[in-house]
C-alpha positions in Angstrom: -58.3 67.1 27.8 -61.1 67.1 30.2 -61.5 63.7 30.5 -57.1 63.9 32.2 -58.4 66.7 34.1 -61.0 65.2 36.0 -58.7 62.1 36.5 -55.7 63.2 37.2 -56.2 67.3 38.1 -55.6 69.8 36.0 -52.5 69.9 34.3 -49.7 72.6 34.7 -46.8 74.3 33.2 -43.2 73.0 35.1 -41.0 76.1 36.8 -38.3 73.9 36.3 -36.3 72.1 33.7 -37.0 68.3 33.4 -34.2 65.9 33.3 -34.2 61.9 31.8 -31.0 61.5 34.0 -32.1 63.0 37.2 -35.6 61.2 36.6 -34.1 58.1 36.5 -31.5 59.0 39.7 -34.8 59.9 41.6 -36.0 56.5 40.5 -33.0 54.6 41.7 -32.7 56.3 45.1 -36.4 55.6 45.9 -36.0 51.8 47.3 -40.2 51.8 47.7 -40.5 53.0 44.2 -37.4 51.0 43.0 -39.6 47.5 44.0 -42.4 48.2 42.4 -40.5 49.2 39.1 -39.0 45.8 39.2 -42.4 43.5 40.1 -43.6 44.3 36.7 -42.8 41.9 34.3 -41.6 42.7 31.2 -43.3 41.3 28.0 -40.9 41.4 24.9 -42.2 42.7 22.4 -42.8 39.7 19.5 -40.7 41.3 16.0 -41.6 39.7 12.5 -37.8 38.9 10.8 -36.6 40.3 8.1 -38.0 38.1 5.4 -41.6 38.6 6.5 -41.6 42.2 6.7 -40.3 42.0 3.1 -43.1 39.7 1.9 -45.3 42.2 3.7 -43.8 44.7 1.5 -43.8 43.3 -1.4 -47.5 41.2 -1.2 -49.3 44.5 -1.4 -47.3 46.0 -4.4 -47.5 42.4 -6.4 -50.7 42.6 -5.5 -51.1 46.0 -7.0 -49.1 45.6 -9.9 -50.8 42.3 -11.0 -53.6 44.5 -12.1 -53.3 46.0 -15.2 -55.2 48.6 -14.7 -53.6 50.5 -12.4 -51.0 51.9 -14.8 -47.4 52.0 -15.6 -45.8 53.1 -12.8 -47.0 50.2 -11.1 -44.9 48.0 -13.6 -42.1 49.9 -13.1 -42.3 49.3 -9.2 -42.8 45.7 -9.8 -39.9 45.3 -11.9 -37.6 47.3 -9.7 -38.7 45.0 -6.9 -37.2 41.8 -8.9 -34.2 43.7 -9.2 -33.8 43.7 -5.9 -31.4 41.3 -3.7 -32.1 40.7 0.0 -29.6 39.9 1.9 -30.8 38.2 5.1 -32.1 35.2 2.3 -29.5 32.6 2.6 -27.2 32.3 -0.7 -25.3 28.9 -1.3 -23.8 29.8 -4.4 -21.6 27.4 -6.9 -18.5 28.8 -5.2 -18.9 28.4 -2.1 -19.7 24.8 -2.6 -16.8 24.3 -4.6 -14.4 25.8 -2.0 -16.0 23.3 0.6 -15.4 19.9 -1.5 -11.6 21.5 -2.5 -11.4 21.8 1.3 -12.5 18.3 2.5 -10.4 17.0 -0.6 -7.5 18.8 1.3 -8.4 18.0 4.8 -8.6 14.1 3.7 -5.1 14.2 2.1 -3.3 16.3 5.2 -5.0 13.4 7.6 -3.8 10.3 5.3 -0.2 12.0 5.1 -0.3 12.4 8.8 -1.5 8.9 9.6 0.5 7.4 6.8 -2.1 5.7 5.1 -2.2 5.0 1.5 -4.5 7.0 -0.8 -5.5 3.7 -2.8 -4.8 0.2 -2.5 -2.8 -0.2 -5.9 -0.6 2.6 -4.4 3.0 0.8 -3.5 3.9 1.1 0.1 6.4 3.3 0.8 8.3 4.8 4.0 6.9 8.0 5.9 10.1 9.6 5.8 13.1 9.8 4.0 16.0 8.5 7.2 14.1 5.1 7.0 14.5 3.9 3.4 17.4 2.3 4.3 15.9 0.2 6.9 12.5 -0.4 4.4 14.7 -1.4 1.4 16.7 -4.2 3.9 13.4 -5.4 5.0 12.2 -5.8 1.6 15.6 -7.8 0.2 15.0 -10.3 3.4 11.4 -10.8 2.9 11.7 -11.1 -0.8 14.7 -13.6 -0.2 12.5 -15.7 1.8 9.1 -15.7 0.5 10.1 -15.8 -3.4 13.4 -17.3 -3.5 12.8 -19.6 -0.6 15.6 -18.7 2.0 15.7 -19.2 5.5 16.5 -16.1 7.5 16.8 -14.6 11.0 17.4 -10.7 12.0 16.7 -8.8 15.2 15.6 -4.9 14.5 16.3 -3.0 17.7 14.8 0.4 17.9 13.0 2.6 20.8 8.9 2.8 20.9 7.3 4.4 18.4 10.3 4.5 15.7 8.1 2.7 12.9 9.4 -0.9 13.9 6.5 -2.6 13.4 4.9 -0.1 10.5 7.8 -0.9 8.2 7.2 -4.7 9.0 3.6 -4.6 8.2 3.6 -2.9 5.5 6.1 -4.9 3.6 4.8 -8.0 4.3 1.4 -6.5 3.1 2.9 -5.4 0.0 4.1 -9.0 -0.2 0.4 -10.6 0.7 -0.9 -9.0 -2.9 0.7 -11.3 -5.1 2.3 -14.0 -3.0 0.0 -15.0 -0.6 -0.2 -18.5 -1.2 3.4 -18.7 -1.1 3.9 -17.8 3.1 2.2 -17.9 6.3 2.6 -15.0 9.0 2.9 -16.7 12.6 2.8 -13.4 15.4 3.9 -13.8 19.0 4.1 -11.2 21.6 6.7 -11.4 24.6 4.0 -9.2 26.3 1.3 -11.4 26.2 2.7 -15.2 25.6 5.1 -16.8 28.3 6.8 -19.8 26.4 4.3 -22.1 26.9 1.5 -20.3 25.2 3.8 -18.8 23.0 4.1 -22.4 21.5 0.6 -23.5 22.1 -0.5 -20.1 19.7 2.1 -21.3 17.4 0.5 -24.3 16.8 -3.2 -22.9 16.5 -1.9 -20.8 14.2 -0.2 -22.8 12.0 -3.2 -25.0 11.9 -6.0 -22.3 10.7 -3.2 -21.1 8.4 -2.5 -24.3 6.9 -5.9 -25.2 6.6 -6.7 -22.3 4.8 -4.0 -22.5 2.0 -4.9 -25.7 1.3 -8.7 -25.0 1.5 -9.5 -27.9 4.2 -11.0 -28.4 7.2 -9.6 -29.6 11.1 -11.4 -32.6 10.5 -9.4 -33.5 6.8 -5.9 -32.4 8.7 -6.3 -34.9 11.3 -8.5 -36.0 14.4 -6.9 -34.4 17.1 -5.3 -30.8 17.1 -2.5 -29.9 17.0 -2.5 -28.2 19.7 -3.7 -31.0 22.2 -0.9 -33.0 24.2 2.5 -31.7 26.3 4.7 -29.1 25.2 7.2 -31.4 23.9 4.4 -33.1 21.9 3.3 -30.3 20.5 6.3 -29.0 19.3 7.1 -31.9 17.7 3.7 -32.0 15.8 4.9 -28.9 14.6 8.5 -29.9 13.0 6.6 -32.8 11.3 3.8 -30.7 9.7 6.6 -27.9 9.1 8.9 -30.3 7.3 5.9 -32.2 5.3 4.2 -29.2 4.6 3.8 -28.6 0.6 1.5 -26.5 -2.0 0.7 -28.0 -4.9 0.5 -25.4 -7.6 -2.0 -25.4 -10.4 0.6 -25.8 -13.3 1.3 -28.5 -15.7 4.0 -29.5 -14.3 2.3 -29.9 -11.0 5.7 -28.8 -9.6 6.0 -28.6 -5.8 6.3 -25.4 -4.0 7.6 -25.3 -0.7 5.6 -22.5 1.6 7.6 -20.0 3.7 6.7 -20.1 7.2 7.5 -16.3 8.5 7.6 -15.8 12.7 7.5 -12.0 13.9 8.4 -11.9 17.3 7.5 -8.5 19.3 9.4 -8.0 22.3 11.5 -10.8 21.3 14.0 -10.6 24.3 11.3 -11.3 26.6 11.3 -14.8 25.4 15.9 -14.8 26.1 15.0 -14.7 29.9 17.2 -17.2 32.2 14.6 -20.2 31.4 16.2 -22.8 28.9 15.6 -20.6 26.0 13.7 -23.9 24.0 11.4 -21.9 22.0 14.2 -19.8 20.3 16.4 -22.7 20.3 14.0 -24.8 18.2 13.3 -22.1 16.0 16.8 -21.0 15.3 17.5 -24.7 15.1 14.9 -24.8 11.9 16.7 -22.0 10.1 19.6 -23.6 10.0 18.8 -27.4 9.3 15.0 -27.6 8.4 13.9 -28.4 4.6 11.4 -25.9 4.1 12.1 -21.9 3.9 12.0 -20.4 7.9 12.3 -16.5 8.3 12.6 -15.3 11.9 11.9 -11.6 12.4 12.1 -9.9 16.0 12.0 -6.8 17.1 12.9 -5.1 20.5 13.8 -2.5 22.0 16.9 -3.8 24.3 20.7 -3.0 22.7 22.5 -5.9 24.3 19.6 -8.3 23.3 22.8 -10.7 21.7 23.9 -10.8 25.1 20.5 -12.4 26.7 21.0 -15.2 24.4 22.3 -18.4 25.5 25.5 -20.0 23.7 23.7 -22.3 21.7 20.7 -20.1 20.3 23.5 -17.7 19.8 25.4 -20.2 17.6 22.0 -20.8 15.6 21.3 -17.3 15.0 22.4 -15.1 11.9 24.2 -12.6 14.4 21.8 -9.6 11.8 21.0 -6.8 13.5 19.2 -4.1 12.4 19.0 -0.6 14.4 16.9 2.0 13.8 18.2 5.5 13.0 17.9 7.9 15.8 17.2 11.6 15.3 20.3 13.7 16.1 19.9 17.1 16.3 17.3 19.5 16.5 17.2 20.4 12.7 17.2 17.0 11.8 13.7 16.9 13.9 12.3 19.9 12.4 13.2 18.5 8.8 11.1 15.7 9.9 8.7 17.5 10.7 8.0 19.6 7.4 8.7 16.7 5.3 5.5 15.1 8.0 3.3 18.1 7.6 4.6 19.3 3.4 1.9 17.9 1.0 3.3 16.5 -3.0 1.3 18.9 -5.4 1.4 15.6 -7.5 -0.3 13.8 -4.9 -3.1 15.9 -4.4 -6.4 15.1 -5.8 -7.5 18.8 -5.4 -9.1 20.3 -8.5 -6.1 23.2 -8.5 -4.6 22.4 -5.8 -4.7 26.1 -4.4 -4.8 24.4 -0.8 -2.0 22.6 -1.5 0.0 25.2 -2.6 -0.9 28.0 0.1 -0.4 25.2 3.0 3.1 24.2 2.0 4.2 27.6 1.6 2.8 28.5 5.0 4.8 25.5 6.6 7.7 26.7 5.5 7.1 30.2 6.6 6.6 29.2 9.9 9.5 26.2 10.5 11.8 28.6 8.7 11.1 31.6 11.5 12.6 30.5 15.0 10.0 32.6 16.7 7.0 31.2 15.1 4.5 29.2 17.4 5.0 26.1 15.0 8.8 26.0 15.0 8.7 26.8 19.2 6.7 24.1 19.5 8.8 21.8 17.6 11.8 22.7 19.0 10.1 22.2 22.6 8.8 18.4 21.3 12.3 17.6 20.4 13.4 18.7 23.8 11.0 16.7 26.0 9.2 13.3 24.4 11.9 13.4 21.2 9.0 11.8 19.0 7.7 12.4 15.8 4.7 9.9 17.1 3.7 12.7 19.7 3.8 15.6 17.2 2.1 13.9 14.7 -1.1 12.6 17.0 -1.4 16.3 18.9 -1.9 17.7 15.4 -4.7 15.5 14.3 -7.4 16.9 15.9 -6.4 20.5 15.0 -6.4 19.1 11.5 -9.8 17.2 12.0 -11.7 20.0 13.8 -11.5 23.0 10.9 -14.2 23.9 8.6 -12.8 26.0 6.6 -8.5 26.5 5.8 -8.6 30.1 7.4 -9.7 28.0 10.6 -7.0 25.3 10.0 -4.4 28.1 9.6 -5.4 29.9 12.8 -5.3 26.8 14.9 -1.5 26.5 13.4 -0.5 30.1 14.6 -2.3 30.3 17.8 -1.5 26.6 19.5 -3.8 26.9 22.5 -5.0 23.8 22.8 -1.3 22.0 22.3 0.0 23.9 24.9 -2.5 22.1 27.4 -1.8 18.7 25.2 1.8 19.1 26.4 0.7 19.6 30.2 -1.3 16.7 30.3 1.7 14.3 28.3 4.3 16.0 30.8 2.0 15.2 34.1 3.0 11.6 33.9 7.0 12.1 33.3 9.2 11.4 36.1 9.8 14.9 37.5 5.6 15.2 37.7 5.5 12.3 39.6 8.2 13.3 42.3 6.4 16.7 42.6 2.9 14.7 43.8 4.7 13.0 46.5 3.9 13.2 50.2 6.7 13.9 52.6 7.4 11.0 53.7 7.5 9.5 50.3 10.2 11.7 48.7 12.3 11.2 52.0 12.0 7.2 51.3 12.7 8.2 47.5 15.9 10.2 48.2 16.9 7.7 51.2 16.8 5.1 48.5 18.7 7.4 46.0 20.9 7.6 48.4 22.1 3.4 48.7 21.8 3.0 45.1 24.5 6.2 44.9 27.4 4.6 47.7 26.3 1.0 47.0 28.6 -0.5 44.0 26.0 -2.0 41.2 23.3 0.9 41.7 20.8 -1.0 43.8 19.0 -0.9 47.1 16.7 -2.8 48.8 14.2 -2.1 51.8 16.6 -2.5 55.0 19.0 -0.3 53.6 16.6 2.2 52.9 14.7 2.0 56.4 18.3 2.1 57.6 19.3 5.5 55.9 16.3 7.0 56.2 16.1 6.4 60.1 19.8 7.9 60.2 19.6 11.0 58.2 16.0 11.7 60.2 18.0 11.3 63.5 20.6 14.1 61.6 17.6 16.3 61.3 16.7 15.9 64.8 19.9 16.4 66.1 20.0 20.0 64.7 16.3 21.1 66.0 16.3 22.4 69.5 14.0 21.2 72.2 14.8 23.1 75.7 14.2 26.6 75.8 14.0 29.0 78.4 10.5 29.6 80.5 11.1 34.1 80.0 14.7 35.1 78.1 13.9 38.2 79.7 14.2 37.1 83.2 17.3 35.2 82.7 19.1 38.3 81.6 18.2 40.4 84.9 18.9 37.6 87.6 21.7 35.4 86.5 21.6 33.7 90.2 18.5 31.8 90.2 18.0 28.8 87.7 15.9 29.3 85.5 13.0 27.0 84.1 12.9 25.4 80.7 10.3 24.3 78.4 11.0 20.7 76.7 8.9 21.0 73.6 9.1 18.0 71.2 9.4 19.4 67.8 11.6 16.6 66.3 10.8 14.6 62.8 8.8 11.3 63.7 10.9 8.2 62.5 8.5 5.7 61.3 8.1 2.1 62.1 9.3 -0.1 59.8 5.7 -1.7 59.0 4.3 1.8 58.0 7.5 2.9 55.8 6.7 -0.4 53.8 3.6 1.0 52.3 5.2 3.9 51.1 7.5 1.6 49.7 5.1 -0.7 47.3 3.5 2.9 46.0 6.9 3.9 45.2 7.3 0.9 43.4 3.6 1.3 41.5 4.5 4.7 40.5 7.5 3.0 38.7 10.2 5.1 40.4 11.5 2.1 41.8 12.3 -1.0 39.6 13.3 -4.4 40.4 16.7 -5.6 39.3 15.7 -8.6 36.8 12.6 -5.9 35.1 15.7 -3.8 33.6 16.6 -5.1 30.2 19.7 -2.5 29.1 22.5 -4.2 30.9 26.4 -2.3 30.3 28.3 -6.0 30.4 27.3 -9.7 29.3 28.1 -10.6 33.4 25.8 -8.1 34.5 22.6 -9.7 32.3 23.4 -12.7 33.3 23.4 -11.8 37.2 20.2 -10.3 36.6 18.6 -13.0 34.5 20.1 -15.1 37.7 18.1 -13.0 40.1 14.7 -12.9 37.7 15.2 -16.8 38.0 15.4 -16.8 41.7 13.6 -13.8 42.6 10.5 -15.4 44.3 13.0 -17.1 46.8 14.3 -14.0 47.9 12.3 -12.1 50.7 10.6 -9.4 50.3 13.3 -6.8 52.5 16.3 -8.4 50.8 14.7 -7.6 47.1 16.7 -5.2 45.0 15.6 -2.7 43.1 17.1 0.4 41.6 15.6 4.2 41.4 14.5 5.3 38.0 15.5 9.0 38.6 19.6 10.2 40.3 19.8 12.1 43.2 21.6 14.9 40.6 18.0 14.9 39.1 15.9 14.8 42.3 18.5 18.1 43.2 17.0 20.0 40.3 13.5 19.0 41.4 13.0 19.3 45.4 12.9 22.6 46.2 15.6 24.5 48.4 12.7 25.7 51.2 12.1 21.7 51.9 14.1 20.3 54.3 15.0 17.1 52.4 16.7 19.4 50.0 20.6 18.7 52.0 19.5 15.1 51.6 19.9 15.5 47.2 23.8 15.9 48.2 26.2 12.8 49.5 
């Protein structure tokens, strides 16, 4: 005490009552004493976890009890230590590993329902939903009829993207490839990658690795040149000879001769019906009809009047089979879909008890059954705006893919956070998104060009129509926007007798020149809200596809000005979308 005394004075009694609040006040208020508080640095203080401070405990009293002789109690203290569980020690017990692998069991079967793959190889292929067994089992009668029995066939399946066209094509003739794969070869063509000449030099590369493979040879034992090598009409006949020679010889006793199915898919198969001569079909057609060995022509496309692209004779050569794929009609028809997409077979489940199983179907049902649920809302909004099961099913896969645990996967199902902002971003690049990031100038072009295709009689404009509406209805805008006023109104009112000044003020809309407004034009035409006349494919009338295959034909003649092409979006449409404050909105009414 004497040593504080001589340091800091000798110590006395306070008069008053001491505060930690007002202390700290005081402190807070003091800017000089405030600074120095905070130029000291802090040094955390360095804590031992939980575990060592229990070996610390318990090294001594092992320690202690490992010698005999210090008594009972000792025991007794070291046997109520072993008793005791800590719980910061990390515990991976036999159940919760079991729940993990029943959860990834269940995670793997939800992701193979949604992508429709097959949970083994020996599994038989089957359709992802119920509406399109129909169109599987007539797939499977013509492919059987062709491959096994040896008939010659030719059907067109028409359907919009993403209704399971090609899936359903694929997977039947990969059902097929299991057991009669020497018996067919598969030649693929593409309308959006072949024009007709490379469609038939493919079809001859093709059908030469295919060949050589069946019959286990090499280019050089085929022949010395390719088949491939020469003019298009050489070529093609190259191919009717090898097609009509072409034999298997089967490893029986009676060495009998099996003819081998040759099987064309054609995607986008009205790509290939343009205004051209139409040879490629022609020929192929022609085969099905007259050639010796077994010839199955498959297309698929999404154009309905596809028959009506055809020229007489390929029409006259070709089966007249259609095959459309069912649409979806109502909303409940959708939401069906969609439990019967998300609904797991207890059967099918390679869960141990399939307690997942169990617990996630009754929870899909729950929540399609409520109207108000997040799950059904969001359905019901799907089948308002894309109408795709394709869209549904891919936004769920990474909600599916991302849980750890089924509380996690069942949250993300009830919550539907991140699909909300999935939806913006598919919605930013509809139609109505597009006309909201326009400039000015490039909705008036839109609307002026709306406005042709609406008085003109086959729906179409072209650029000096549009320049020429657009240039009237700015001069209409004008016409209604002063530009005289007077110098002072409050002059003119006390002395009527003297003229007063005016101010000419140009506030009028600038009509642009004819050079600039053809810019705006092409980006129209890039953002696809203006198409050219021969692109569109759905044609009301057989005289209608033929003007426009006409015009496809001729097109590069025409000049650029005199090009026709017709809006993707009416002027009803663009009324719902401009907003009343612009002053293009009088311009969404004739």
């Amino acid at each position: 005490m004497d040593n504080i005394d001589l340091e800091f004075g000798p110590l006395r009694k306070s008069t008053q009552k001491i505060d930690s609040d007002k202390i700290l006040q005081n402190l807070t208020n003091d800017p000089a004493q405030n600074n120095i508080l905070k130029s000291i640095p802090l040094i955390p203080i360095r804590r031992n976890s939980q575990s060592n401070q229990d070996e610390e405990i318990v090294k001594p009293l092992m320690k202690n009890t490992s010698d005999k002789r210090k008594g009972i109690e000792d025991l007794d203290t070291h046997e109520t230590l072993k008793k005791i569980k800590l719980f910061n020690t990390k515990q991976n017990t036999h159940e919760t590993i079991d729940e993990d692998i029943q959860f990834n069991d269940f995670k793997k079967l939800l992701l193979s329902k949604l992508n429709h793959k097959k949970l083994s190889e020996n599994e038989p292929f089957k359709e992802p939903f119920k509406f399109l067994k129909n169109i599987r089992l007539e797939l499977d009668r013509i492919l059987k009829q062709a491959i096994i029995q040896k008939e010659s066939h030719s059907c067109i399946m028409i359907g919009q993207r993403n209704s399971y066209k090609s899936f359903l094509l694929n997977g039947e003739i990969n059902e097929l490839y299991k057991n009669y794969k020497d018996q067919f070869i598969t030649i693929r063509l593409n309308g959006f990658i072949h024009t007709e000449k490379d469609a038939i030099k493919s079809l001859a590369i093709q059908l030469e690795k295919q060949l050589a493979t069946i019959h286990n040879t090499y280019r050089d034992d085929l022949s010395t040149d390719s088949i491939s090598d020469g003019s298009l009409t050489e070529v093609f006949e190259k191919i009717l000879r090898i097609l009509d020679t072409s034999t298997n010889m089967n490893d029986n006793a009676s060495m009998n001769k099996s003819k081998i199915t040759v099987l064309f898919i054609f995607d986008e198969i009205d790509t290939f019906a343009g205004p051209v001569r139409q040879t490629l079909l022609y020929n192929l057609f022609d085969m099905v009809e007259h050639s010796r060995i077994p010839v199955c022509i498959i297309g698929t496309t999404t154009k309905l009047n596809v028959i009506e692209t055809l020229e007489k004779r390929v029409k006259s050569r070709f089966s007249q089979r259609l095959i459309y794929m069912p649409q979806i009609e109502n909303a409940n028809e959708f939401s069906d879909i969609s439990k019967e997409l998300l609904e797991i077979k207890f059967k099918d489940s390679d869960t141990r008890d399939g307690i997942f199983v169990q617990n996630w179907n009754k929870f899909i049902n729950e929540q399609l059954s409520s109207f108000d649920s997040p799950l059904s809302k969001y359905v019901k909004e799907n089948y308002e705006t894309f109408n795709s099961i394709v869209y549904f099913k891919t936004s769920l896969i990474p909600l599916v893919q991302s849980a750890k645990s089924y509380d996690e996967l069942q949250n993300s199902f009830t919550v539907f956070e991140k699909l909300k902002s999935y939806s913006k971003n598919q919605l930013a690049d509809s139609y109505p998104a597009k006309v909201k990031s326009l400039s000015d100038l490039e909705l008036a072009i839109l609307l002026a060009s709306t406005r042709v295709s609406e008085k003109s009689r086959d729906s179409f404009s072209n650029f000096n129509l549009t320049y020429a509406e657009f240039t009237e209805m700015i001069k209409g805008l004008n016409a209604k926007i002063p530009t005289l006023a007077p110098e002072s109104p409050v002059k003119a009112t006390n002395d009527k007798s003297k003229p007063q000044k005016v101010i000419n003020f140009d506030n009028t809309i600038k009509i642009w020149s004819k050079k600039d407004v053809k810019n705006v034009w092409e980006s129209l035409i890039t953002l696809d809200l203006l198409t050219e006349k021969g692109d569109i494919g759905m044609r009301e009338t057989a005289m209608a596809a033929f003007y426009a295959s006409n015009y496809q034909f001729h097109g590069t003649k025409i000049t650029f000005d005199l090009r026709q092409y017709q809006p993707q979006i009416t002027l009803q449409e663009l009324r719902s979308i401009v907003p009343k404050s612009s002053m293009y909105y009088s311009w969404t009414a004739l």
